[in-house]
N, C-alpha and C positions, 0 to 999 in steps of 0.2 A: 168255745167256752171250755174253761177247763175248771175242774171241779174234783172234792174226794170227798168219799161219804164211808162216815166210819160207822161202828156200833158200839156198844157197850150193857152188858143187863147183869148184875150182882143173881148169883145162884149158889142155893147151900149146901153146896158139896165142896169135899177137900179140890186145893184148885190140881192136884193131880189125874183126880178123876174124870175133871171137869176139862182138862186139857190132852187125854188119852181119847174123848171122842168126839171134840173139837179140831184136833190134828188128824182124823182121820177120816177118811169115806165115809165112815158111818154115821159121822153129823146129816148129810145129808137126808139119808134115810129116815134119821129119826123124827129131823123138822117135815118129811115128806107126808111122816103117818099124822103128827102133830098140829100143820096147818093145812089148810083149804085153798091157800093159797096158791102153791106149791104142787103145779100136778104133775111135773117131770124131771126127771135128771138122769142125766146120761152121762157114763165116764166116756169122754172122746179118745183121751190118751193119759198115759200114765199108770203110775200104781199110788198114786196119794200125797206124792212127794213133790218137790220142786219139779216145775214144766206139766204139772196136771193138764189136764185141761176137761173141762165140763159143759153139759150145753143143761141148761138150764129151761123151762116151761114155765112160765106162771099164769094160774086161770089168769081169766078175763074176769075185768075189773065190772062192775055192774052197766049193763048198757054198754059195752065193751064188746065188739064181735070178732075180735081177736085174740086169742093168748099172747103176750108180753115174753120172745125166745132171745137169750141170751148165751154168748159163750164166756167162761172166764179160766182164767189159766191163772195158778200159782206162782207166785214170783218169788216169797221168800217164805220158809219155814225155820222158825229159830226154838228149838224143844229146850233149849238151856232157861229163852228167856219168857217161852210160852208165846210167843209170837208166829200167826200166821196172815200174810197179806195173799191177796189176788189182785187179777188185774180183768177189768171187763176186755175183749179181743175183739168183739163181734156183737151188734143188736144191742138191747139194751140200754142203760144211758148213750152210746154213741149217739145210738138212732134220734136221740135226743136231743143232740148237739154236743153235746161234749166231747172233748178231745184227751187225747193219750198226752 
């Protein structure tokens, strides 16, 4: 199966602020303190740039006796056009069925 799952959420900040820590590590971080869902993240490789890569944690879902581990690796950063894609590598929707 092959499948893409986007996002999208309106937030009111200039969108330069908004994409200074969206483009960067520290998105991470901040959704980590933010949600519950979210109990790990780990830099694998890289410095934040194209070829990242990150291994990802999410609690367990209720009745769930597993955390949900994911890798994903950046594939394009475009700071002109405010564009960042990843791509899952590892766990995650794979384990799901989906395909690359």
């Amino acid at each position: 199966m092959f499948g893409e799952l986007s996002f999208e959420v309106e937030i009111d900040v200039p969108a330069g602020d908004a994409w200074e820590l969206y483009s960067s590590l520290q998105l991470a971080k901040v959704v980590q303190e933010g949600l519950d869902m979210l109990e790990k993240f780990e830099l694998v490789e890289g410095d934040g740039g194209v070829g990242t890569g990150l291994q990802i944690t999410l609690a367990p879902t209720p009745g769930g006796e597993e955390p949900m581990i994911y890798k994903e690796k950046f594939t394009k950063i475009d700071n002109e056009k405010r564009i960042k894609e990843a791509e899952v590598v590892e766990g995650g929707f794979l384990d799901l069925g989906f395909t690359l």
